[in-house]
N, C-alpha and C positions, 0 to 999 in steps of 0.2 A: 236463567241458570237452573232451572226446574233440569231431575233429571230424564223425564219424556222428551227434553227437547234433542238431550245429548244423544238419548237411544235412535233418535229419528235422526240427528245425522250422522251416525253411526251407519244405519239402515241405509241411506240416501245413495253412500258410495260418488259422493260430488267427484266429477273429477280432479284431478292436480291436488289433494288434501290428501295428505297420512296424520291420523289421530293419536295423543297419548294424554296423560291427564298429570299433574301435580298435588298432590293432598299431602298435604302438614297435618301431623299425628303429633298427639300431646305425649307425654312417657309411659302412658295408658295404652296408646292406640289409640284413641280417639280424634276424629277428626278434627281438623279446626281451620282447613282453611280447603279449595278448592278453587285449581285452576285449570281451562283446557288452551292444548298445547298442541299444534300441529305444525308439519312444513306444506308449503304451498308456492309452487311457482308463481314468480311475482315481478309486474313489468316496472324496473328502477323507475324509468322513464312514464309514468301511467298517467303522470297530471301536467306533460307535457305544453309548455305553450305552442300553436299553430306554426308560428318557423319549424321550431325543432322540430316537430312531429313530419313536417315536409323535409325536413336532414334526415331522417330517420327511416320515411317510408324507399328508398331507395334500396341502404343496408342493409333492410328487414324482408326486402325480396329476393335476396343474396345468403343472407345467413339471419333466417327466421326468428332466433334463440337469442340475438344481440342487445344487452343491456335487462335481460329477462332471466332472471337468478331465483332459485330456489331459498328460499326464509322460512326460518325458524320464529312463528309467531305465539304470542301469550293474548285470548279474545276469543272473541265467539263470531263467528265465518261468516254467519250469512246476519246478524242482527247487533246491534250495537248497545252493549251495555256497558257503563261507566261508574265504576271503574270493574273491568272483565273481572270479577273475583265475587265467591261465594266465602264468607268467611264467620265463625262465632262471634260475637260482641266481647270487647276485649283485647282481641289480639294485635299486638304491638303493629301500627304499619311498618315501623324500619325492620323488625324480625322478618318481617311476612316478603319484604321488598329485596330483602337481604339473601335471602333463602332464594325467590324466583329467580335474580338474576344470576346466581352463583350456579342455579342446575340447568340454566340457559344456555350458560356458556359453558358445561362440560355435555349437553346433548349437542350443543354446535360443532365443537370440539369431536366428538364421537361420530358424527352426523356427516362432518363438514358443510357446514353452513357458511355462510360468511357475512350473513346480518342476522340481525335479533332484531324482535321490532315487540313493543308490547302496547293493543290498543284496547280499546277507546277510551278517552278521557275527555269529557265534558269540561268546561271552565270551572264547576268545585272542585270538583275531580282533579284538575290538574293541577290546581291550586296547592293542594291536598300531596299529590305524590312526586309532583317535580323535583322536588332538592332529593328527596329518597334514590329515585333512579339516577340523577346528576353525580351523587359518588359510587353509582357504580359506573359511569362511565357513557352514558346515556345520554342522545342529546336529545333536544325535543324540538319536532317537528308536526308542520300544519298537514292535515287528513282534508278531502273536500266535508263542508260542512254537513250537518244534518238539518232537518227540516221538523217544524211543530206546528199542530195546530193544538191551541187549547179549548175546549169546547163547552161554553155554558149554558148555550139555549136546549131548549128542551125538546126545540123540532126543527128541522130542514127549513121551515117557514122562517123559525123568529132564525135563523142563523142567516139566511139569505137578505131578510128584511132590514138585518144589523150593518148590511152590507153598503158601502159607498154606491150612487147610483150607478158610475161609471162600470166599475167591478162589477156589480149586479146585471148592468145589459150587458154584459160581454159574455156574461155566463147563461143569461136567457138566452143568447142570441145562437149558441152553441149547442145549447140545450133542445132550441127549436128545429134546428137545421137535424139534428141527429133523430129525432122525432117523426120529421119527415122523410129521412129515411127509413125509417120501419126500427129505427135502433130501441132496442129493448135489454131489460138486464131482469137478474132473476139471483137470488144469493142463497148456495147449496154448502152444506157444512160436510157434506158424503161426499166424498169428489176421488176415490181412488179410480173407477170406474174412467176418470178421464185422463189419469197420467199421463199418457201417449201426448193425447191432443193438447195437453197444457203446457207439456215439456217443450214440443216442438212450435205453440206459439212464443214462449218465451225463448225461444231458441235465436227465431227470427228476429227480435227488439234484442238480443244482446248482441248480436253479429254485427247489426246496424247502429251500435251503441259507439259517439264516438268519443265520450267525457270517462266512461268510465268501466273496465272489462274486469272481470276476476274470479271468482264463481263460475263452474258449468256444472249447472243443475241438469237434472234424469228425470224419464219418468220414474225410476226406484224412489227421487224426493218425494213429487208428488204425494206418489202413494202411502211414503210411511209418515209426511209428513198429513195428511186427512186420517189414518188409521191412527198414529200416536199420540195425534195432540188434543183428539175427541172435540166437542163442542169449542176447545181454540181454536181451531183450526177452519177458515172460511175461506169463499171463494167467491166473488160476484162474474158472473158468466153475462157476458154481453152478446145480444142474437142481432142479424139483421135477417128478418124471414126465419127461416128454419136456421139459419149459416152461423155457429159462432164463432164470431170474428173477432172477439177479446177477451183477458179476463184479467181480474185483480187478486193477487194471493193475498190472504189477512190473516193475521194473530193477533186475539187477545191476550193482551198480557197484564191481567189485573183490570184496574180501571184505565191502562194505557191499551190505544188500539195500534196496530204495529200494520203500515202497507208493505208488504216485503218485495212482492216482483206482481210487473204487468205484464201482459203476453198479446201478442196481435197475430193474425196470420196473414198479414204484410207491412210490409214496413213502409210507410207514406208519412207525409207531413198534413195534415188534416184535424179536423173539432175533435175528431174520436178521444182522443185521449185528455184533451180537457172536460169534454163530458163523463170517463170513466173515471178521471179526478174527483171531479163532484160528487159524483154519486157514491165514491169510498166517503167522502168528508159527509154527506145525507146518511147513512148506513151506518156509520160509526156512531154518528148522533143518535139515530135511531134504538141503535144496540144500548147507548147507554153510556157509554165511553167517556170518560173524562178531559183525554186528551188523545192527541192521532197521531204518531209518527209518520210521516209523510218519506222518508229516507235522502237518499244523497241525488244529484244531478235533478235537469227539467226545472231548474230550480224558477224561471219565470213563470210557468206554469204554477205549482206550489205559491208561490206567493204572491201572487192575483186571484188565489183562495183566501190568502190570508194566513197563512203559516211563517213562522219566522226562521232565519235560519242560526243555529245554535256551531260554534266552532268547534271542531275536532282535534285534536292534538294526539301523538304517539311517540312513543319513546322508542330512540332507533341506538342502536352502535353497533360496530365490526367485530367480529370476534378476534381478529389482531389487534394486540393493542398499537401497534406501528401505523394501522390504517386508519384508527379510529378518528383520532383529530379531524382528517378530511370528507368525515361520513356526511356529517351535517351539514357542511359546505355544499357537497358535491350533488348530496340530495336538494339542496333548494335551489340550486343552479339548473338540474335538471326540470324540474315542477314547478308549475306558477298554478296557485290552488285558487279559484276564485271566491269573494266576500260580499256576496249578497248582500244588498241593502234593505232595509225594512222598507215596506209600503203601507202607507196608511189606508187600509181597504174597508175598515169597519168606520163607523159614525164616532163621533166622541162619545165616549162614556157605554160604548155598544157591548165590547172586547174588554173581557178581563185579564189577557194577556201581558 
């Protein structure tokens, strides 16, 4: 919620996102709470199970736009923080809950929107503001999870070492093979210089992406996001030879390390990207980090590191109220969100997890 982060994607110009902001003033003008508020073309259908998605690939070559609606969201675009809200200590939640959704639905209203959707909330978090949004008409529904690593050791060695043997030769095994390709990595915190070529390998892994689309990033991100976020702002650059052939976007965010997007310049099923896992979960440790957000989808990947995965929750409703009753219905009937299961990857007593 830092505001460097909002001028960068301000700067960025994502496609499909128009920006506005919410700030509650006390009878002073003084601030006391902030929210960001965009609309953003959004696929109903996005967490699809495999039938429907094969119902669907037919219709959507015929009329592109089908089940794909413009939303009025309250969150933060490309990072997930719970609960989305920067606010003073003090301030009432049902005032602060009462207020967002009442300017919700007169920008919808104004807008013509025809959902509201307000994310992310973590299991306190949800704990915390579900009955608040439930009067005003909100229901709540499952987001795909997010992923954690928490990190104690104090090097790549004792992390790896802490590791079940299984886990551990799967990851050396990966490790080697990438090795013997010439695969190298190198981590640059200066990276406007590479916009171009970081945009369009990330380009190629979201096209090929088939859990999960929504965001298109630019090189205008790239680059305001390495000039705004200063020394937050990291990139691990993976070579084979001279050729780089992937990279991983990083934010620090405190003692939390945030993997935001990977990038490839092809899309293949291969070690590559288990070994550019690793070596964010090594780097992270390295930096100092306390913990890694690992984010959403690849989730076996993620958790044959050893990362758990944490549930997403979002509060949806219609801006008719004639439609609304069928929102939460109609949304879980469309999505089947999957629930990673924990795997025990570390030794006993290894993981302070």
């Amino acid at each position: 919620m830092d505001p460097r982060f909002w001028r960068v994607l301000e700067a960025s110009q994502l496609a499909g996102f128009s920006y506005r902001y919410l700030v509650l003033q006390d009878e002073q003008g003084e601030p006391l709470a902030f929210l960001g508020l965009y609309s953003v073309l959004t696929d109903i259908a996005i967490f699809a199970p495999p039938f429907l998605k094969r119902v669907l690939a037919p219709i959507r070559r015929r009329w592109p736009g089908f089940l794909k609606w413009t939303m009025l969201e309250c969150g933060t675009p490309i990072t997930i923080v719970s609960p989305p809200i920067a606010q003073v200590a003090g301030l009432p939640r049902q005032q602060l809950v009462d207020r967002l959704a009442s300017e919700m639905r007169r920008l919808a209203r104004a807008e013509g929107h025809l959902l509201l959707v307000v994310r992310d909330f973590e299991p306190a978090a949800e704990e915390e503001y579900r009955e608040d949004f439930a009067r005003h008409g909100f229901h709540w529904i499952e987001g795909l999870p997010n992923t954690y690593l928490d990190l104690p050791w104090r090097s790549p060695a004792e992390y790896h070492q802490a590791m079940r043997s299984y886990y551990r030769s799967k990851l050396k095994k990966h490790r080697r093979a990438n090795e013997a390709l010439g695969v190298r990595h190198e981590l640059r915190r200066d990276f406007a210089d590479l916009a171009e070529v970081l945009s369009a390998q990330w380009q190629i892994v979201h096209d090929a992406a088939k859990e999960f689309q929504r965001e298109i990033l630019t090189p205008q991100f790239y680059r305001s996001f390495s000039e705004g976020m200063g020394d937050d702002s990291l990139v691990l650059l993976f070579y084979c030879g001279d050729e780089l052939v992937a990279h991983a976007l990083l934010l620090r965010d405190g003692t939390l390390m945030r993997w935001l997007y990977v990038g490839r310049n092809a899309a293949q099923n291969d070690g590559l990207y288990l070994h550019v896992a690793a070596t964010v979960v090594d780097t992270a440790i390295e930096l100092g980090a306390e913990r890694l957000e690992l984010g959403l989808t690849t989730y076996d990947v993620k958790l044959d590191l050893g990362a758990t995965a944490v549930p997403i929750a979002m509060a949806l409703r219609a801006r008719w109220a004639w439609m609304n009753p069928f929102v939460g219905w109609g949304y879980r009937a469309l999505n089947q969100v999957p629930r990673p299961a924990a795997r025990q990857v570390f030794k006993e007593g290894e993981s302070k997890q």
